[in-house]
C-alpha positions as CSV (number, residue, x, y, z in Angstrom):
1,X,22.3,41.3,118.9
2,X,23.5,44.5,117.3
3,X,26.3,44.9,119.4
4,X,28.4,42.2,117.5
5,X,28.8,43.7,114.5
6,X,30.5,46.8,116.6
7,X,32.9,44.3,118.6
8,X,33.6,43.3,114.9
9,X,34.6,46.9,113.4
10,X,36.6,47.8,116.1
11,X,39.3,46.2,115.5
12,X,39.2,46.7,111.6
13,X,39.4,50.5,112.5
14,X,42.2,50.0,114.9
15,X,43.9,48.0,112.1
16,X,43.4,50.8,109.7
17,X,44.6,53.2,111.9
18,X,48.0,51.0,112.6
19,X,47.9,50.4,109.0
20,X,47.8,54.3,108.2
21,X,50.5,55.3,111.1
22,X,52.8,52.8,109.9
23,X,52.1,54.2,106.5
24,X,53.0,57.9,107.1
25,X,55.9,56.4,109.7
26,X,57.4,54.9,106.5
27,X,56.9,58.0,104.5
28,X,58.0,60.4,106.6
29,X,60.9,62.5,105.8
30,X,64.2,62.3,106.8
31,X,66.0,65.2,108.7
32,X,69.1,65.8,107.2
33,X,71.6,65.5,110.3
34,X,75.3,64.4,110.4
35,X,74.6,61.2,112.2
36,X,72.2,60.3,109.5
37,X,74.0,61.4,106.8
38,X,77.1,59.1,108.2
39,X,75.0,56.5,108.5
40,X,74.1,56.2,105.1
41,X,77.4,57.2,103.7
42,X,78.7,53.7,105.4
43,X,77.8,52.1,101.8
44,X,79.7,54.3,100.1
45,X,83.0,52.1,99.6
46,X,81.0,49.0,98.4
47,X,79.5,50.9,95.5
48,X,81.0,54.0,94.4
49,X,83.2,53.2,91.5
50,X,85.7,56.5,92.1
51,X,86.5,55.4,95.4
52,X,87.2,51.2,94.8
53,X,89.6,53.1,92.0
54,X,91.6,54.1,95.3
55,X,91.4,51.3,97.0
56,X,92.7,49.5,94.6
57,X,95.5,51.6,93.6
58,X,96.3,51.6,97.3
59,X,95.8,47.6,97.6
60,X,98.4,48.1,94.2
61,X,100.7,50.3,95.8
62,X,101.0,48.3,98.6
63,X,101.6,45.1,96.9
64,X,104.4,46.7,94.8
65,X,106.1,47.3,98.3
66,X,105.5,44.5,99.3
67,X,107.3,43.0,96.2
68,X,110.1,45.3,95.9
69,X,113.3,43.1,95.8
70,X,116.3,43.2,98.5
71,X,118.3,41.0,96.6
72,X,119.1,41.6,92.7
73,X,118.2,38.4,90.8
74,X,121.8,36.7,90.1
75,X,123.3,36.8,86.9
76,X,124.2,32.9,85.4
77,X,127.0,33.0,82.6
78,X,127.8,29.8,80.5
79,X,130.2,29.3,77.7
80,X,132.4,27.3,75.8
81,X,136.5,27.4,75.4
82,X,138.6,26.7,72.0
83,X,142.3,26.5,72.1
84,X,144.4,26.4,69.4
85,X,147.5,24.2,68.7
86,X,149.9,26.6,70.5
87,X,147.5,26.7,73.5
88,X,147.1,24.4,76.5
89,X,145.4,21.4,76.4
90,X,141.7,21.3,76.8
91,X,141.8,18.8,79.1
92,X,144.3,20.8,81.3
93,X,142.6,24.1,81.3
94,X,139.0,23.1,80.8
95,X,136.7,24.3,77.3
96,X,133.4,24.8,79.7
97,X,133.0,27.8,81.5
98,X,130.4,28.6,84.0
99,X,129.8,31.2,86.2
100,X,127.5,33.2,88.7
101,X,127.2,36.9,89.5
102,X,125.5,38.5,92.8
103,X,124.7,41.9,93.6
104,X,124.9,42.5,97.4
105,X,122.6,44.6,99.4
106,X,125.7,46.4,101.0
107,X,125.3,50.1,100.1
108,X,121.3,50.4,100.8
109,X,119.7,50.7,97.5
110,X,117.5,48.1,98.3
111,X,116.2,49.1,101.6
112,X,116.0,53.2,100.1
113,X,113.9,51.9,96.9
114,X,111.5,49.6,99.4
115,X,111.0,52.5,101.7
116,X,109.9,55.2,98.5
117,X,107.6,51.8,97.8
118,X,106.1,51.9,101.4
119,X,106.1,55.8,101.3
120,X,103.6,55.7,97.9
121,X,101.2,52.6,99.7
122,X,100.8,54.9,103.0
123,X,99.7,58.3,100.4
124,X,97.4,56.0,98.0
125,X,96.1,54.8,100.9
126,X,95.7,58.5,102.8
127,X,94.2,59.9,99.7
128,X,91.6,56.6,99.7
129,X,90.9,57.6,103.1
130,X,90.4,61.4,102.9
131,X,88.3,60.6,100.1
132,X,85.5,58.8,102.5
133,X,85.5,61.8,104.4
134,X,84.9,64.2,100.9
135,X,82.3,62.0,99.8
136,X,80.5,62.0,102.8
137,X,80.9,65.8,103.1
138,X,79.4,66.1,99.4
139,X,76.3,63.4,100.3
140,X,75.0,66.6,103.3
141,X,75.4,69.2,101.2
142,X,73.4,67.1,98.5
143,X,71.0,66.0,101.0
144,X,70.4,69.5,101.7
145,X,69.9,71.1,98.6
146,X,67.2,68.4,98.4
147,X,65.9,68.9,101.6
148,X,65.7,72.7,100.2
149,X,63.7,71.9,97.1
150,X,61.4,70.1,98.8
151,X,60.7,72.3,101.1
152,X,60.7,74.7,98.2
153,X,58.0,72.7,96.5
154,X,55.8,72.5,99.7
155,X,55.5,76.8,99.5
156,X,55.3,76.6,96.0
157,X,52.3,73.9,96.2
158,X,50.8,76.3,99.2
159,X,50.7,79.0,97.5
160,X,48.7,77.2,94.5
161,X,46.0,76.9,97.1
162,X,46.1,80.1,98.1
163,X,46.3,81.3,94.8
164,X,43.3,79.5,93.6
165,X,41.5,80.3,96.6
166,X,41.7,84.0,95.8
167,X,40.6,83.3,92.2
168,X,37.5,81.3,93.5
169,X,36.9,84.6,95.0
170,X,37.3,86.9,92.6
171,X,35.8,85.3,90.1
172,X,32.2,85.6,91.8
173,X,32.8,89.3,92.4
174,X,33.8,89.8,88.6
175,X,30.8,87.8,87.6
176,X,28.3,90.4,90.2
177,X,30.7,93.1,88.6
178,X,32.9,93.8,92.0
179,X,36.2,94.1,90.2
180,X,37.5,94.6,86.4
181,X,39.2,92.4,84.6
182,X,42.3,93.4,84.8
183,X,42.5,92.3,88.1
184,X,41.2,88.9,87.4
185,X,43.9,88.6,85.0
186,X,46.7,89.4,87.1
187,X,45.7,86.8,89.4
188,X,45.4,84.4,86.9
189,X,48.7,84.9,85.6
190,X,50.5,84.6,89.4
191,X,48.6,81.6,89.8
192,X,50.3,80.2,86.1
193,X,53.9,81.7,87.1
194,X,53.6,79.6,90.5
195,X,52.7,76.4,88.5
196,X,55.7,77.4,86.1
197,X,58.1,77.2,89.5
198,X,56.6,74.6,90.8
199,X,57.6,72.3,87.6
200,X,60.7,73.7,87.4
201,X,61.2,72.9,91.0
202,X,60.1,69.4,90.4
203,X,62.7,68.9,87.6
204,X,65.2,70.3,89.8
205,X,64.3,68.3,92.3
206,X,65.0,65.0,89.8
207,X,68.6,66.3,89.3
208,X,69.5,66.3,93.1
209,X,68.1,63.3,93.1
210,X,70.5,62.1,90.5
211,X,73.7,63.9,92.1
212,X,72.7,62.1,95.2
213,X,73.1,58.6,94.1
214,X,75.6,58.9,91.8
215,X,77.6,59.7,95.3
216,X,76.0,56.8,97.0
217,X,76.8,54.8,94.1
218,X,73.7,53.9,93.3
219,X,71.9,54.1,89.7
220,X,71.0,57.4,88.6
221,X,67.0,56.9,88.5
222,X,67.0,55.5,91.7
223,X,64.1,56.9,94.2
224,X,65.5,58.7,96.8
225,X,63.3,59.4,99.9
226,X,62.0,62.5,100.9
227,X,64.5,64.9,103.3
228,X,63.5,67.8,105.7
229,X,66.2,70.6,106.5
230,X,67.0,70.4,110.1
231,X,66.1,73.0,112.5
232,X,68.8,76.1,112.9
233,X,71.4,75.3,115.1
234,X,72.1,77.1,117.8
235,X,75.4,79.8,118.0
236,X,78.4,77.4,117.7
237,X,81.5,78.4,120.5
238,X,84.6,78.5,119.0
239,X,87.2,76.7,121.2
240,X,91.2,76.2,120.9
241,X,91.8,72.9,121.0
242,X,90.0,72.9,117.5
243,X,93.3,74.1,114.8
244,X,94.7,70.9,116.8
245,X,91.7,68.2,115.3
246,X,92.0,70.6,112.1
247,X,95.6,69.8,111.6
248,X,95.3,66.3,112.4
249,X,92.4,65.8,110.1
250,X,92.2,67.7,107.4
251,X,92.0,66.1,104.1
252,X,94.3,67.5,102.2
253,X,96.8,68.4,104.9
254,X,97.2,64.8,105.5
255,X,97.8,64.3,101.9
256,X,100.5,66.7,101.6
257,X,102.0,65.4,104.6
258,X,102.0,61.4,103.0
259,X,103.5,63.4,100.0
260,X,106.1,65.3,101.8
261,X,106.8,61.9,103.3
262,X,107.5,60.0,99.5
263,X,109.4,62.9,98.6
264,X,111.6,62.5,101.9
265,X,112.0,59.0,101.1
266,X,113.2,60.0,97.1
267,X,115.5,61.6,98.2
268,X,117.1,59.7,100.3
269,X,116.6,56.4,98.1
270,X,118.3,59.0,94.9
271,X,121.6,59.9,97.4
272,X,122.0,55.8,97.7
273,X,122.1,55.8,94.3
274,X,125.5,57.4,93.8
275,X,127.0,54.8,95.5
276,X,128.7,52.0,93.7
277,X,126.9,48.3,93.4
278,X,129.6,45.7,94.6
279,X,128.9,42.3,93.1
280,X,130.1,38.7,93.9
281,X,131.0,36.6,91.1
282,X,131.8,32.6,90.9
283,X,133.5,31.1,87.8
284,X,134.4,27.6,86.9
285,X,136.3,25.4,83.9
286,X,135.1,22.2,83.3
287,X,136.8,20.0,80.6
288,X,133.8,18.4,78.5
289,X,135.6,14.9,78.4
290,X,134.9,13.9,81.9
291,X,132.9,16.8,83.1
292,X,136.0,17.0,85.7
293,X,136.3,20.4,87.4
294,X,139.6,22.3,86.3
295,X,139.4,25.5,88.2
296,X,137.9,27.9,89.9
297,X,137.5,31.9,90.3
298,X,135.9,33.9,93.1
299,X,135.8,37.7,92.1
300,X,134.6,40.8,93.3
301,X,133.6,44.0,90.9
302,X,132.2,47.5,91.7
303,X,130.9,49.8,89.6
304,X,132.1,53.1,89.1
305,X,129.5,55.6,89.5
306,X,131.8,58.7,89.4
307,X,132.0,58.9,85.9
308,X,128.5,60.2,86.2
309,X,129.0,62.4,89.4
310,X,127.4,65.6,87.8
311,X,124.0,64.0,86.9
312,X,123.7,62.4,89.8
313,X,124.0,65.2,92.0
314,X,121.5,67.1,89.8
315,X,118.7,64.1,90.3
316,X,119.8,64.8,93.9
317,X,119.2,68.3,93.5
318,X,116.0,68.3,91.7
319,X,114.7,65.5,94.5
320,X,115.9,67.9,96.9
321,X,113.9,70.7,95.7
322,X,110.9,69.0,95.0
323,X,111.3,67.7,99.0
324,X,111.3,71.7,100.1
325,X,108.2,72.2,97.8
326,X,106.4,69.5,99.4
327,X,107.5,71.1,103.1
328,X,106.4,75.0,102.1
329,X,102.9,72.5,100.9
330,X,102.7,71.6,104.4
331,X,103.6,74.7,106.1
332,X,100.9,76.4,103.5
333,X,98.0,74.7,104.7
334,X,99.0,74.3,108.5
335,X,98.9,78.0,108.1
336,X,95.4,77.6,106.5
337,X,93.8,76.0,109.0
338,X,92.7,78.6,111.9
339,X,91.3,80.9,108.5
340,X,89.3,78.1,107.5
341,X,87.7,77.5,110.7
342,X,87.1,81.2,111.5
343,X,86.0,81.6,107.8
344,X,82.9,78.4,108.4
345,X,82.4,79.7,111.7
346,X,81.3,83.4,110.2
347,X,79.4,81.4,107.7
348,X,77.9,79.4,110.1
349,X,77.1,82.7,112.4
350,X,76.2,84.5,109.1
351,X,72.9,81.9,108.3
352,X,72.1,81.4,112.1
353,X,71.8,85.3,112.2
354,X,69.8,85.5,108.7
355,X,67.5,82.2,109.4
356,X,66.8,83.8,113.0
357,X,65.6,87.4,111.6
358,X,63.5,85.2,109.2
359,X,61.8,83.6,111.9
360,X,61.6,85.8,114.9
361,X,60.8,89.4,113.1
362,X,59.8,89.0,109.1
363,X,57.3,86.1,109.3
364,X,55.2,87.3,112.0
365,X,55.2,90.3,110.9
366,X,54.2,89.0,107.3
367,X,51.6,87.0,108.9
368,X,50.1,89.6,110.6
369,X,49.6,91.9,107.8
370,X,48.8,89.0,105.0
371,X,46.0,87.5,107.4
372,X,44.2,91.6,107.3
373,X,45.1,91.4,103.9
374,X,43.6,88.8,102.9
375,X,40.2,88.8,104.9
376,X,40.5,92.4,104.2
377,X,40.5,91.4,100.2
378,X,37.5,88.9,100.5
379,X,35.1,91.3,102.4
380,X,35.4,93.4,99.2
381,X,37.1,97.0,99.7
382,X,41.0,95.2,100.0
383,X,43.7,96.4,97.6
384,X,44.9,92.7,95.5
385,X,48.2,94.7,94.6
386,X,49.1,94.9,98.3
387,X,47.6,92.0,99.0
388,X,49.9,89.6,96.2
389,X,53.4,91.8,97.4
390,X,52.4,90.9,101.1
391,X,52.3,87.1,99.5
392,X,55.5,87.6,97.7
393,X,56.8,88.8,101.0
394,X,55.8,86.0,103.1
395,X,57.0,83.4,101.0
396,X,60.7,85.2,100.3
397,X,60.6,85.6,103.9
398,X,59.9,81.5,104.4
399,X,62.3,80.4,101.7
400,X,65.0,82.8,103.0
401,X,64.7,81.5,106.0
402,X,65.3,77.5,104.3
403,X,68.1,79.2,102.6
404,X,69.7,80.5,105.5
405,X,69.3,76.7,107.5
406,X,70.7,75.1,104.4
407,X,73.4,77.3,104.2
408,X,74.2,77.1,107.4
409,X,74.2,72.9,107.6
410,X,76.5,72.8,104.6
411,X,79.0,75.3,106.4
412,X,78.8,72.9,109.3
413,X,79.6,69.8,107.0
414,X,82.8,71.9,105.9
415,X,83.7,72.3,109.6
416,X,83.2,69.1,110.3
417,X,85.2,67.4,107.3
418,X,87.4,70.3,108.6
419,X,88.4,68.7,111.9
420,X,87.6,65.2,111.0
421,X,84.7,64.6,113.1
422,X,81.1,63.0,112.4
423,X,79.4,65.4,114.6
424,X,79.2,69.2,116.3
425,X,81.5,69.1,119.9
426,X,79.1,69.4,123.0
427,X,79.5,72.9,124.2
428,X,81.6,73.8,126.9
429,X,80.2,73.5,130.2
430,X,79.3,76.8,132.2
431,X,81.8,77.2,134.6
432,X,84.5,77.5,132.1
433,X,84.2,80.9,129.8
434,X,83.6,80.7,125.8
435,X,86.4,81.0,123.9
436,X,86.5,84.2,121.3
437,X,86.5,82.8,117.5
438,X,90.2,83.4,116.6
């Protein structure tokens, strides 16, 4: 009989237990890696409002190519003729006069000013594009700093216990008379200045938050889940096929190349416009009485752009040089390219090297000496002054160490905007020999 109500709880208690995994599955945090990070930067375009600005002006850009004319809109003339007494007859002659005039598409005006059009559509649209890639660059290194004050908040709450715990302590020996009160008081007031940070940290914490959706688009108080800083990655191999996905894929290299294009297509569209604009006109004379057709013209006229020779070839000259400014633009950051991946790489290297000391050499050898320390402290003859900087140490040591893998993932994000890709290369295989960073 009693064995029913057992069969019963069991699987309320295995309930619970799904209930509290799916719970703290739900609430876990989020490592902060480039797939994930591109994975939530996909709804980016459908609501941040800087970015639909430059799809727009792209989709406007285009559309004003689209609609640039090759055939000037024809010229109608109409008009009345009066003769006098002395002049032919009206009849004869005709008194209506009507006419049409046509500008032909013969010197390539037309086509030059459509291609300048199409030139500006293909550079709103690169700069829309390169902007994805930016944004998504800026959402990591947001995500990170988060991840960093988080974790920040986690050693500032553990200390708190610790803190307290050493209080608790001290306390009952100042109340049997162990220690003075000058000790108790310097305790006391760590234990205050780690509350103090840890506020701070939580207000800090509410700004990244902020800065992170107003990049996702999303509405500044928004809840943002809780991120965790991703482990240290391991040494990164530089290889040489890398300044070739760098010059193909950096932002603002593929800008200046859209640019150097428009500027190309100015000038080329500006020496068209020295040449004259031939026209095709038809004229007619009516008489009024009968509405009878009296004659007819068919005329051709050019314009006569010489007159002006000296200011065009200045608009050609100032074209011209802004077309060699936009080339030295180029060959500026193709040049920059390699420095910018060796300067990441060191950066990289730099935080792998500082977050690797941190975790193989200071903490254990923090840990060692804080766990004496400390039991050294509670069993009554322990120094607290040594005992707090060996604290101090530990946690410098820890968010050091956070400092260095944050710093390093954000480096990684600039490598990786960089050479346009969403993710670190796999290393080289063993058989063939790492490359030496340039």
């Amino acid at each position: 009989m009693n064995s029913s109500p057992v069969l019963f709880r069991l699987p309320n208690q295995i309930g619970g237990w799904v209930v509290g995994l799916l719970v703290a599955w739900h609430c876990r945090a989020e490592v902060v890696t480039p797939l994930a990070v591109h994975q939530l930067a996909e709804s980016i375009p459908d609501r941040h409002p800087g970015l639909q600005a430059l799809e727009l002006r792209a989709g406007a850009a285009k559309a004003q190519a689209e609609a640039t004319r090759q055939w000037a809109d024809p010229t109608l003339r109409a008009g009345g003729l009066g003769f006098t007494s002395r002049g032919p007859l009206a009849a004869e002659e005709g008194d209506i006069a009507l006419g049409v005039t046509q500008t032909l598409p013969v010197f390539g005006k037309e086509s030059a000013a459509r291609a300048v059009a199409e030139a500006e559509a293909k550079t709103a649209q690169e700069m829309a594009e390169t902007r994805i890639s930016m944004l998504q660059r800026d959402l990591m290194e947001r995500l990170l700093q988060m991840a960093l004050l988080q974790r920040s908040i986690e050693l500032a709450e553990a200390d708190q216990v610790w803190l307290r715990r050493i209080l608790n302590t001290l306390e009952a020996r100042h109340a049997s008379g162990g220690i003075t009160a000058t000790l108790l008081l310097q305790v006391r007031n760590e234990l205050s200045q780690a509350e103090t940070r840890l506020r701070l940290l939580r207000i800090d914490t509410q700004d990244a938050a902020a800065r992170i959706n107003r990049v996702l688009g999303h509405p500044i108080d928004r809840a943002v889940g809780s991120w965790e800083l991703p482990s240290k990655a391991p040494p990164i191999t530089y290889q040489h096929d890398w300044p070739r996905h760098a010059l193909a894929a950096e932002p603002q290299l593929r800008v200046a190349r859209k640019l150097s294009d428009e500027a190309s297509a100015r000038v080329d569209a500006t020496r068209r416009s020295r040449r004259p604009n031939l026209s095709l006109g038809l004229d007619s004379r009516q008489y009024s009485g009968d509405g009878g057709l009296r004659n007819g013209a068919a005329t051709l006229s050019l314009s006569l752009p010489w007159f002006n020779g000296d200011q065009y070839r200045k608009d050609l000259t100032r074209d011209r040089l802004r077309l060699e400014a936009s080339h030295r633009e180029v060959a500026n950051l193709e040049a920059e390219v390699t420095l910018e991946i060796h300067h990441w790489l060191t950066r990289i290297e730099s935080a792998r090297i500082r977050a690797e000391l941190a975790e193989e050499t200071l903490l254990p050898r923090l840990r060692t000496a804080l766990d004496t320390a400390t039991a050294a402290l509670s069993a009554g003859p322990g120094e607290l002054r040594d005992t707090l900087d060996l604290r101090r140490q530990w946690l410098d040591a820890q968010a050091n160490q956070a400092t260095a893998i944050a710093e390093q993932w954000s480096a990684i994000a600039e490598l990786l905007l960089l050479c346009g890709w969403h993710e670190l290369p796999h290393p080289p295989s063993p058989r063939s020999s790492p490359s030496p960073a340039p």
